[in-house]
C-alpha positions as CSV (number, residue, x, y, z in Angstrom):
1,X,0.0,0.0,0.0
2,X,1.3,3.1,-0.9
3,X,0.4,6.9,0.0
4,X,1.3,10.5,-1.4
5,X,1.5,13.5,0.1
6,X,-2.0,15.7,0.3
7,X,-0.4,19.0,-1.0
8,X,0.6,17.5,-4.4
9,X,-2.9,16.7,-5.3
10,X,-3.6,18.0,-8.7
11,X,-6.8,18.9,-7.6
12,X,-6.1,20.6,-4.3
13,X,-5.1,24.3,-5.5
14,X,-7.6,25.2,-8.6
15,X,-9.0,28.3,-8.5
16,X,-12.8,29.1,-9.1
17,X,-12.9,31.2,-13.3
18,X,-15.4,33.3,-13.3
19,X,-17.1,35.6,-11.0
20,X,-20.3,35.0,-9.5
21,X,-21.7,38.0,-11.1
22,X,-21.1,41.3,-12.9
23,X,-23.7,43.9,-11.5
24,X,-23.9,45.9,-9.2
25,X,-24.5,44.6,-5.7
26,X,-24.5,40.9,-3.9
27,X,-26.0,38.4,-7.3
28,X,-28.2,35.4,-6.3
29,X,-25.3,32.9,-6.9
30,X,-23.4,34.9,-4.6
31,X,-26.0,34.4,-1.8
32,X,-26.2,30.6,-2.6
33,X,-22.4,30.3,-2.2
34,X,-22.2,32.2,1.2
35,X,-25.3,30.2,3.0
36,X,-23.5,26.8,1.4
37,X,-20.5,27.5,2.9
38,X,-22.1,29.3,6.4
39,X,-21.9,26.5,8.2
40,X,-19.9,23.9,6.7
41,X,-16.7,23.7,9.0
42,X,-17.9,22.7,12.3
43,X,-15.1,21.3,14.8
44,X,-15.6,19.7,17.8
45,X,-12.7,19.0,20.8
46,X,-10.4,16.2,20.7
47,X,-11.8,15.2,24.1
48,X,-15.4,15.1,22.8
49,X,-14.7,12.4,20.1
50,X,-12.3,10.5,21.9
51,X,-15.1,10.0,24.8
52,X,-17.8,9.1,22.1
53,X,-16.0,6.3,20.5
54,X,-15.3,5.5,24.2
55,X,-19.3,5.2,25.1
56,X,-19.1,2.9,21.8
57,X,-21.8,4.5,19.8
58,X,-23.0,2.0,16.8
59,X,-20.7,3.7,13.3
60,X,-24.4,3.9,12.0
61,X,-25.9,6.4,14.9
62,X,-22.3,8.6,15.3
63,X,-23.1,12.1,15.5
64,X,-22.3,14.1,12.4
65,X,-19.3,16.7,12.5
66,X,-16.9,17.1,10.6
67,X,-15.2,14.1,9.7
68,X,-11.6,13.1,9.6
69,X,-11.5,10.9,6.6
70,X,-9.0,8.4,5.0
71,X,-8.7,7.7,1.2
72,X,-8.0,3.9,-0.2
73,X,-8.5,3.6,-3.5
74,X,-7.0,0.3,-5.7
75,X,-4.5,0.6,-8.4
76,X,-6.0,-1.8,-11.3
77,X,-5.0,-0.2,-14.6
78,X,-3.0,2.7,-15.6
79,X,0.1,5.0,-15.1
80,X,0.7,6.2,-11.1
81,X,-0.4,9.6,-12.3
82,X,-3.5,8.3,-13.3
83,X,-3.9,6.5,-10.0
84,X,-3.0,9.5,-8.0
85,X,-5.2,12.3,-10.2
86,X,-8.5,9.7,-9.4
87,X,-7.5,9.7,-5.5
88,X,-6.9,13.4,-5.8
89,X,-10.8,13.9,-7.8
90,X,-12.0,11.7,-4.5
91,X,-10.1,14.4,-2.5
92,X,-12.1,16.8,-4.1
93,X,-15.1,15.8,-3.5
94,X,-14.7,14.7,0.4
95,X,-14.0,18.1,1.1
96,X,-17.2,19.0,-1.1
97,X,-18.8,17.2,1.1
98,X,-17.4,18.6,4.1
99,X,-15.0,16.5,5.5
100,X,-11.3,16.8,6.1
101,X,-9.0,14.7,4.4
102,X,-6.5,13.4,6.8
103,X,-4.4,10.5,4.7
104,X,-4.9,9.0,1.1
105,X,-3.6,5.4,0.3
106,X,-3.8,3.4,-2.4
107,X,-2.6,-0.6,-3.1
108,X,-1.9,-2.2,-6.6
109,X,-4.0,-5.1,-7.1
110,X,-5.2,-6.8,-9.9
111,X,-8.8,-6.9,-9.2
112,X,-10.2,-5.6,-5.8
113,X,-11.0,-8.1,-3.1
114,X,-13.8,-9.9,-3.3
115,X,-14.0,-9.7,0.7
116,X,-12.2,-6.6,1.9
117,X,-11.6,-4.5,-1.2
118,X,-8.2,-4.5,0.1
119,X,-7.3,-7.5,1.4
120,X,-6.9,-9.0,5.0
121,X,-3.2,-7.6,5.4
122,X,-3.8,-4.4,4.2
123,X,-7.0,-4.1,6.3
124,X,-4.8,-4.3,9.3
125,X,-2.5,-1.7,8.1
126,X,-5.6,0.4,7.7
127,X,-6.9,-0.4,10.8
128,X,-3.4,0.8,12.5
129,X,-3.2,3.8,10.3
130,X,-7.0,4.7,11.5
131,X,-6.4,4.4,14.9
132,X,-3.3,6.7,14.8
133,X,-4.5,9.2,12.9
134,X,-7.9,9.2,14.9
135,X,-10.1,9.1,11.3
136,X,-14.0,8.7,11.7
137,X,-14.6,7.4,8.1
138,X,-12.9,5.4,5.4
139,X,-13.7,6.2,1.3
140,X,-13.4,3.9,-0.9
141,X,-12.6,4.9,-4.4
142,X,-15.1,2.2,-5.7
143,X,-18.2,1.2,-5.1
144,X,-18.7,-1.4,-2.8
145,X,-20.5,-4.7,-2.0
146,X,-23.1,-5.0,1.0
147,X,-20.4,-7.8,1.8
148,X,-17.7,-5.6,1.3
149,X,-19.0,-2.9,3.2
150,X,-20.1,-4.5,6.2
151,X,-16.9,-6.6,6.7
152,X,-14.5,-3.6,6.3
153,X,-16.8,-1.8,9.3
154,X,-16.1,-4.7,11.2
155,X,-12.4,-4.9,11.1
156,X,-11.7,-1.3,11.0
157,X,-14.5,-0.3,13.7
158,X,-15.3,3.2,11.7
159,X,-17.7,3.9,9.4
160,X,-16.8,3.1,6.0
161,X,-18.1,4.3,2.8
162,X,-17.6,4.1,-1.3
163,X,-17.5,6.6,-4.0
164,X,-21.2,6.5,-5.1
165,X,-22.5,7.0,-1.6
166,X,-19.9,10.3,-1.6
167,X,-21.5,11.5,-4.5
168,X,-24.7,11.0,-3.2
169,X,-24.4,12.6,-0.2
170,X,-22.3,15.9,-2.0
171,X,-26.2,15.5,-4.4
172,X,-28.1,15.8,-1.0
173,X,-26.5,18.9,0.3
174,X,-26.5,20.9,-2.9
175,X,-29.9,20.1,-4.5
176,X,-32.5,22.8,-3.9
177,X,-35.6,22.5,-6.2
178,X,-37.8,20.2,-5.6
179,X,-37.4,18.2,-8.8
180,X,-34.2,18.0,-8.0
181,X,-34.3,16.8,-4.1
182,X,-36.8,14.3,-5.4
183,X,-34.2,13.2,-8.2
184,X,-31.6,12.6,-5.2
185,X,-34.0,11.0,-2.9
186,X,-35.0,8.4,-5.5
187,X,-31.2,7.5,-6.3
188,X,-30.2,7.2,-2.6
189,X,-32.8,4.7,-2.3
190,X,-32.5,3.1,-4.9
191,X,-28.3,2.7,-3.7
192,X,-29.8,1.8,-0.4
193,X,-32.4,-0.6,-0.7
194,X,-29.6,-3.2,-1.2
195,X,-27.3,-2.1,1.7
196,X,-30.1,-2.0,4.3
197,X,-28.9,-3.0,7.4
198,X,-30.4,-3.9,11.4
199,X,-30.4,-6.4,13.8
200,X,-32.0,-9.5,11.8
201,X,-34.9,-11.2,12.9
202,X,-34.5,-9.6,17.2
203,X,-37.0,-7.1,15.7
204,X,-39.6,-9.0,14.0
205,X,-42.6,-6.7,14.0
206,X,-45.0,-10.0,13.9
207,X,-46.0,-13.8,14.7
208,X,-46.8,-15.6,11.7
209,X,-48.3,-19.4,10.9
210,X,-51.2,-21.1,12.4
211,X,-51.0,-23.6,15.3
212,X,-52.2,-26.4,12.8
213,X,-49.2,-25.4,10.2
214,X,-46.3,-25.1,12.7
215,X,-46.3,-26.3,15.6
216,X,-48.7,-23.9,17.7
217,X,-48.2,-22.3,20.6
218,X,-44.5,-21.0,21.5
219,X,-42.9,-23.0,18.1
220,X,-44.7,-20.0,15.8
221,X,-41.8,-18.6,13.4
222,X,-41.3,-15.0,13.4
223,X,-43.2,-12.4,11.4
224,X,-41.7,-9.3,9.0
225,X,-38.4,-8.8,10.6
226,X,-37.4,-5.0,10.7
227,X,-35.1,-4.9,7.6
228,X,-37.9,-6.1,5.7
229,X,-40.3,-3.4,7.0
230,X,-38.0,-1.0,6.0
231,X,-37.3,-2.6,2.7
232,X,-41.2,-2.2,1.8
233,X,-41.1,1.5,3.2
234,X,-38.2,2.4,0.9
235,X,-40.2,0.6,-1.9
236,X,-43.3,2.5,-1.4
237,X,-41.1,5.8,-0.7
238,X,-39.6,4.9,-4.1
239,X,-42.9,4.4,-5.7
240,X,-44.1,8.0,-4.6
241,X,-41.3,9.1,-6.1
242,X,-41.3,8.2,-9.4
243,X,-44.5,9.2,-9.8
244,X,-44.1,13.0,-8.5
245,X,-41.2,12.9,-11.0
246,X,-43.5,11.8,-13.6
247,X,-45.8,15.1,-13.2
248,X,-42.7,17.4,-12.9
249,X,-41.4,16.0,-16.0
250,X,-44.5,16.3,-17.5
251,X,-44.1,20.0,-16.4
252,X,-41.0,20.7,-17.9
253,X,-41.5,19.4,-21.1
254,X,-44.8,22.0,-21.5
255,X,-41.5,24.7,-20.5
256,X,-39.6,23.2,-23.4
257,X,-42.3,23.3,-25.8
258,X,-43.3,27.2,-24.8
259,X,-39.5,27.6,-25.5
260,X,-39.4,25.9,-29.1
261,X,-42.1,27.9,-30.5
262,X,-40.4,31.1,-28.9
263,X,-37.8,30.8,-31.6
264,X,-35.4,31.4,-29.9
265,X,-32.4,28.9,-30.3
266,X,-31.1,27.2,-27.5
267,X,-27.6,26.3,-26.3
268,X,-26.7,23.5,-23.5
269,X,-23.6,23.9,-21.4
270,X,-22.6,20.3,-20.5
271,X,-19.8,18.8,-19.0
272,X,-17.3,17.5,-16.7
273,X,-18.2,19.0,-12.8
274,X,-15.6,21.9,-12.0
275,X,-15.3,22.4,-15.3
276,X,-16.0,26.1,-14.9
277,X,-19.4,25.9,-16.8
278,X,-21.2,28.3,-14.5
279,X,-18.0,30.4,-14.9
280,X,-19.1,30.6,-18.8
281,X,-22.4,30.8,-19.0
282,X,-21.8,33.5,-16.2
283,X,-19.1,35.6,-19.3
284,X,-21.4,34.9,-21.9
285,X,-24.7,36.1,-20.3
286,X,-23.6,38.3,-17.3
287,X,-25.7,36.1,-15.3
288,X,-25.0,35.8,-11.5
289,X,-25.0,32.1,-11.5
290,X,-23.6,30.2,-8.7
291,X,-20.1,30.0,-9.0
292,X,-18.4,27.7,-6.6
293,X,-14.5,25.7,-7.1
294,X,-16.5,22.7,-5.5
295,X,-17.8,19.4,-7.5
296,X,-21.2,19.5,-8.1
297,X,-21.8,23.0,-7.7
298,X,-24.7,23.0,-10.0
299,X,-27.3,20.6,-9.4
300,X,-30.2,22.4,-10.9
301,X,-30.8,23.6,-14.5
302,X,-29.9,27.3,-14.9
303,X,-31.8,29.3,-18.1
304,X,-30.5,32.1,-19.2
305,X,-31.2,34.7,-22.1
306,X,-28.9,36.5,-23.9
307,X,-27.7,38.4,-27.1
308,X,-25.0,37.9,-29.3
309,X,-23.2,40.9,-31.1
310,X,-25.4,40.9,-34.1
311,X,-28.4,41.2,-31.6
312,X,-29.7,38.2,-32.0
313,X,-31.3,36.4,-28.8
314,X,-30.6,32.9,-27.7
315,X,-31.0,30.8,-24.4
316,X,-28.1,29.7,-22.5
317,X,-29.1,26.5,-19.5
318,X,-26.5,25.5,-17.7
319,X,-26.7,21.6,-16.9
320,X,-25.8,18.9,-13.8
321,X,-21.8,18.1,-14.2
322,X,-20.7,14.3,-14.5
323,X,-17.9,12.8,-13.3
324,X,-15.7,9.6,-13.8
325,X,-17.6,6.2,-13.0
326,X,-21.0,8.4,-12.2
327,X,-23.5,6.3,-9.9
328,X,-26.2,4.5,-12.3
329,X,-28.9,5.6,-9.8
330,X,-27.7,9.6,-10.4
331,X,-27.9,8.7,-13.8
332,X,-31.3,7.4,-13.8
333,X,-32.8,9.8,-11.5
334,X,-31.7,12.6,-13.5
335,X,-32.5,11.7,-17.2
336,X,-35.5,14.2,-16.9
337,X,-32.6,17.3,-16.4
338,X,-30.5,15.8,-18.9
339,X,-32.9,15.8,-21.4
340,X,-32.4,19.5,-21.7
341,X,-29.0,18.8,-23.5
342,X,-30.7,16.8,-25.9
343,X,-33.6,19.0,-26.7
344,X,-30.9,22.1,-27.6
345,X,-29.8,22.9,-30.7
346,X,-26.0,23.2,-29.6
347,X,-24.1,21.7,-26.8
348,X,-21.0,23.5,-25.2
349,X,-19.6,20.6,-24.4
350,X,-17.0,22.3,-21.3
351,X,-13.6,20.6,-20.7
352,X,-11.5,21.7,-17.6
353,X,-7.7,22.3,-18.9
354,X,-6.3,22.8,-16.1
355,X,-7.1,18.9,-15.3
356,X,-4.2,16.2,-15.6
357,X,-6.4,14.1,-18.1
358,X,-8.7,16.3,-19.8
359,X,-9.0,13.8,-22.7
360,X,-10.7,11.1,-19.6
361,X,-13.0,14.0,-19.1
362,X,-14.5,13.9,-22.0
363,X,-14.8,10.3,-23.0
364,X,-16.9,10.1,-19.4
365,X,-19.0,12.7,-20.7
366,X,-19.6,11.3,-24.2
367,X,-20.0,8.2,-22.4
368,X,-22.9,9.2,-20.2
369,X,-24.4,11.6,-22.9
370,X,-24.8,8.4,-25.1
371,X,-26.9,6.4,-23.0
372,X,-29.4,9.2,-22.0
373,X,-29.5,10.0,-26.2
374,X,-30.1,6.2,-26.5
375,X,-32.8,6.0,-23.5
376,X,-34.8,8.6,-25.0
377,X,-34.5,7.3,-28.5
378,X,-32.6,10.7,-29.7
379,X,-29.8,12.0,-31.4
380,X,-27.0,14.0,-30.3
381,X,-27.3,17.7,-31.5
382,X,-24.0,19.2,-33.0
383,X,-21.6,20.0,-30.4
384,X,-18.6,22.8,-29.9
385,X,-15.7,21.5,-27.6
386,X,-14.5,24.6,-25.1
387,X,-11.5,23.8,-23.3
388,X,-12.1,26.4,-20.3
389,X,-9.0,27.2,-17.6
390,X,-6.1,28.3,-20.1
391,X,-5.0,30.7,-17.5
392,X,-4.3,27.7,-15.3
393,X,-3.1,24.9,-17.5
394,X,0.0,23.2,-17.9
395,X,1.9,24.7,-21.5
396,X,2.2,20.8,-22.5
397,X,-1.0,19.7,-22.0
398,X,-3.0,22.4,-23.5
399,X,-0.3,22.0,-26.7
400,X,-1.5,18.3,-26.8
401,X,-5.6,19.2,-26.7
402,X,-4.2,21.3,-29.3
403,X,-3.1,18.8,-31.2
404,X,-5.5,16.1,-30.4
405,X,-8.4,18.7,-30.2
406,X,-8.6,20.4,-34.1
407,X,-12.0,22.2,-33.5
408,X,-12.2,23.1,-30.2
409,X,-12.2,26.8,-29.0
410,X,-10.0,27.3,-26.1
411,X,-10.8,29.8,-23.7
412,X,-10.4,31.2,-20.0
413,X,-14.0,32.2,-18.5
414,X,-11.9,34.0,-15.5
415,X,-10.0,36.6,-17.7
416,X,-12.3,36.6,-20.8
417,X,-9.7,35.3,-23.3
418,X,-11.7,33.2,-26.1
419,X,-14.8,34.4,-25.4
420,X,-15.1,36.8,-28.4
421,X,-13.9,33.6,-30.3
422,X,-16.8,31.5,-28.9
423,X,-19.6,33.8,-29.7
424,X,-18.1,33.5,-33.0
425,X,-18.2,30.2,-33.7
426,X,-22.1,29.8,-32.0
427,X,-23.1,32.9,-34.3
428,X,-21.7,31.0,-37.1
429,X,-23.1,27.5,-36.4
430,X,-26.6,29.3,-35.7
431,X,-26.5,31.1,-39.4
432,X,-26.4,27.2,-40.7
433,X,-29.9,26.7,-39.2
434,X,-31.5,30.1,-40.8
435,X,-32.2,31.1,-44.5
436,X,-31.6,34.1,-46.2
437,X,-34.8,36.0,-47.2
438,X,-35.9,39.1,-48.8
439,X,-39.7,40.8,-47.1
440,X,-41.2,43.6,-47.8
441,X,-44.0,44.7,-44.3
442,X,-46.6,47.1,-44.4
443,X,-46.2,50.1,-42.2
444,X,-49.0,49.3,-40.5
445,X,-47.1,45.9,-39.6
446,X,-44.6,47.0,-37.0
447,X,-44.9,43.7,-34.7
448,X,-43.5,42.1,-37.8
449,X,-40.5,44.1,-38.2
450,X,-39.9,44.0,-34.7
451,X,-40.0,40.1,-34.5
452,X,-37.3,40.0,-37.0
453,X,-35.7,42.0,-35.7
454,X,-35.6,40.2,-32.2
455,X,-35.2,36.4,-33.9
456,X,-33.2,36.8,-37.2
457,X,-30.2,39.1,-38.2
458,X,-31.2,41.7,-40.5
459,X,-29.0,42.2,-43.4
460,X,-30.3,45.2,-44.9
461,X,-33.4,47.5,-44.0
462,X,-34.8,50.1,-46.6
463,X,-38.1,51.8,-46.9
464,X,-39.7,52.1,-50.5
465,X,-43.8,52.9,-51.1
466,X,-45.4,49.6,-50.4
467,X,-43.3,49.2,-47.2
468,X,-40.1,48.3,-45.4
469,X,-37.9,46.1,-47.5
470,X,-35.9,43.6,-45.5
471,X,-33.0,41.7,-45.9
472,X,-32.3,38.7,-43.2
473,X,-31.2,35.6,-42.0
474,X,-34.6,33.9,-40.0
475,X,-34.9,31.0,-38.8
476,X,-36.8,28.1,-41.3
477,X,-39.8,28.1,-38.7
478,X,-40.3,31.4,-39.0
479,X,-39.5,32.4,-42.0
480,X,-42.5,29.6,-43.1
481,X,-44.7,31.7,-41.0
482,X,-43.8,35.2,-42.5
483,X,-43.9,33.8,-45.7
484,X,-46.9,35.9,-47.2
485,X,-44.5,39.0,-47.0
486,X,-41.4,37.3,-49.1
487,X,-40.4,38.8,-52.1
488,X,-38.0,38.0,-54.8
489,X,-34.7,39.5,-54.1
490,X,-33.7,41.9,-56.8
């Protein structure tokens, strides 16, 4: 088992781009940030936890605090970078979640234990280090069996968790709309429904059998034990779920449809979480999205309007982040929100540069894209690659995403650099969808004028006796409507 030293994490010293908003005054994202992190570091005297795990609480009813965590994660595959950059992305998101990283270890195995994850000898090195450094929890950069998990609790007497119950938890505390606090209820049940855990049959809630069927009196077998009353709660609780999710999905696809017969295009930020997406959407709009240099930042869809320089409008939403080996059950509970990216007409697909592997990034991100575009039956709209963080990336591997990378737009949300270059590139790709018309409009038709004004780029505008002579680029859909005022062009 080996271990690496905290501060050379390539994860532990990025900087937030962006800022969390450019008007005047505190913005809304700024408020979000300074409640989410109001109470976040609580600390508690050394005397205080050492008497607690003194009085022998159960790991599952220890008080929360802030925890003092250890890292394990299992070298199977790859380079040590490789190893260390995953261990350093589970770093991240402990401290996300609001615990304090105390060691990070990591063992090169072919395949993890079936048993331990780890293995028996390594467990008691584990359980040494634990008790010397005083940690509360172990992660696991994996996820792990019911077997797996209760065994290592055993040995290591701490509570012990994986990487998908992290994630989950990181979900919990940053969701704030309802849809999406249902959407992490249902996926922690649906982890959890498989890991529940109690004292067996001690707490059977009732007698079952007939005296003529087993024995009678006194040799009655017990009833529904308490793990399986709490299995049928969490299936009924699962149940309610999925059908309030139903009627707020039915909700926002009535949103989506008022939004494509506005006209007005729409672009999807997707990508990698931390990838500085808020940070963009926040240069390109001016919005005061929540900005945060935290994982998972962003749970909630973010709509925003803007214009580009030729003053045509468009929509900006900013989308949920993914992540390396994301949980099935977030995937599944959130196919409703990630529909969005589907239903735009462009995707900003962000990479972070400043990130050891950005090319990992986005093969997870194509990966999980994929299967949502294959559950709903849909293709993949055209996408832009934006390879944000210049400012902070290594020389050598922005030259290879240069190399690798031909189309992509590279650019720094923090300083602005590449931004005029993006709008670009969006203003051309949305001139692809429109045509090129010539109209002349009545006087007396100055909503006309005006709505071309608002969803097309006008090329030329002159006035002549039957009315204003126009020259554009409109979208197809509405150029079909205006069509009774087309004219030959000259």
């Amino acid at each position: 088992m080996q271990r690496f030293d905290l501060d050379q994490s390539p994860y532990g010293s990025s900087g937030s781009n962006g800022s969390a908003g450019t008007g005047e005054g505190i913005s809304v994202g700024e408020m979000d940030l300074a409640e989410r992190n109001a109470f976040r570091r609580v600390g508690r005297e050394e005397s205080a936890r050492h008497q607690e795990q003194a009085d022998g609480y159960d790991v599952e009813y220890r008080k929360l605090r802030l925890e003092q965590v250890i890292l394990v994660g299992v070298w199977t595959a790859g380079t040590i970078a490789e190893v260390e950059a995953a261990l350093g992305e589970l770093a991240a998101l402990a401290e996300t979640a609001g615990a304090e990283v105390v060691d990070m270890i990591y063992q090169r195995r072919d395949t993890p234990d079936p048993g331990t994850y780890i293995g028996s000898g390594k467990v008691a090195e584990l359980r040494e280090l634990v008790a010397a450094t005083g940690a509360d929890t172990v992660v696991c950069d994996g996820e792990l069996s019911p077997g797996q998990l209760v065994a290592l609790e055993k040995e290591l007497d701490c509570k012990v968790i994986d990487r998908t119950m992290l994630i989950l938890d990181i979900f919990a505390q940053h969701a704030k709309s309802k849809e999406g606090k249902a959407q992490v209820a249902l996926a922690q049940m649906e982890y959890l429904i498989t890991r529940v855990r109690g004292w067996g049959q001690a707490l059977s809630r009732q007698a079952g059998g007939r005296a003529g069927s087993n024995g009678g009196v006194g040799l009655r077998g017990p009833g529904e034990t308490k793990i399986e009353a709490d299995r049928r709660r969490l299936r009924a609780d699962m149940a309610r779920l999925r059908k309030e999710l139903q009627a707020m999905t039915t909700s926002r696809a009535v949103k989506r449809s008022r939004r494509e017969h506005s006209l007005v295009p729409s672009v999807a930020i997707a990508g990698y979480t931390n990838a500085g997406k808020s940070s963009l959407i926040n240069a390109l709009t001016g919005a005061g999205v929540l900005v945060e240099d935290a994982l998972f930042a962003t749970l909630d869809p973010t709509t925003r309007r803007a214009e580009l320089a030729d003053g045509r409008a468009l929509i900006f939403t900013d989308t949920v982040g993914f992540v390396r080996h994301l949980p099935t059950q977030l995937v599944e509970a959130f196919k409703s929100t990630l529909e969005e990216v589907l239903g735009a007409d462009l995707i900003l697909h962000v990479v972070d540069g400043s990130d050891p592997f950005p090319l990992g990034q986005i093969e997870a991100v194509n990966t999980v894209l994929a299967d949502v575009a294959e559950e709903f039956g849909a293709s993949m709209p055209p996408e832009i690659l934006v390879v944000n963080k210049v400012d902070a990336a290594d020389p050598l591997v922005l030259a290879q995403l240069r190399h690798a990378l031909d189309d992509a737009v590279f650019v720094s949300a923090r300083t602005g650099e590449g931004i005029a270059e993006l709008e670009g590139r969006i203003e051309m790709f949305l001139n692809t969808l429109d045509v090129r018309v010539t109209l002349v409009v009545p006087f007396t038709r100055g909503d006309v004028v005006s709505r071309i004004h608002e969803n097309g780029t006008v090329l030329a505008e002159t006035y002549e006796a039957a009315g204003t002579r126009i020259e554009a680029r409109l979208p197809r859909q509405l150029a079909d409507l205006l069509h009774e005022f087309t004219v030959q062009p000259d």
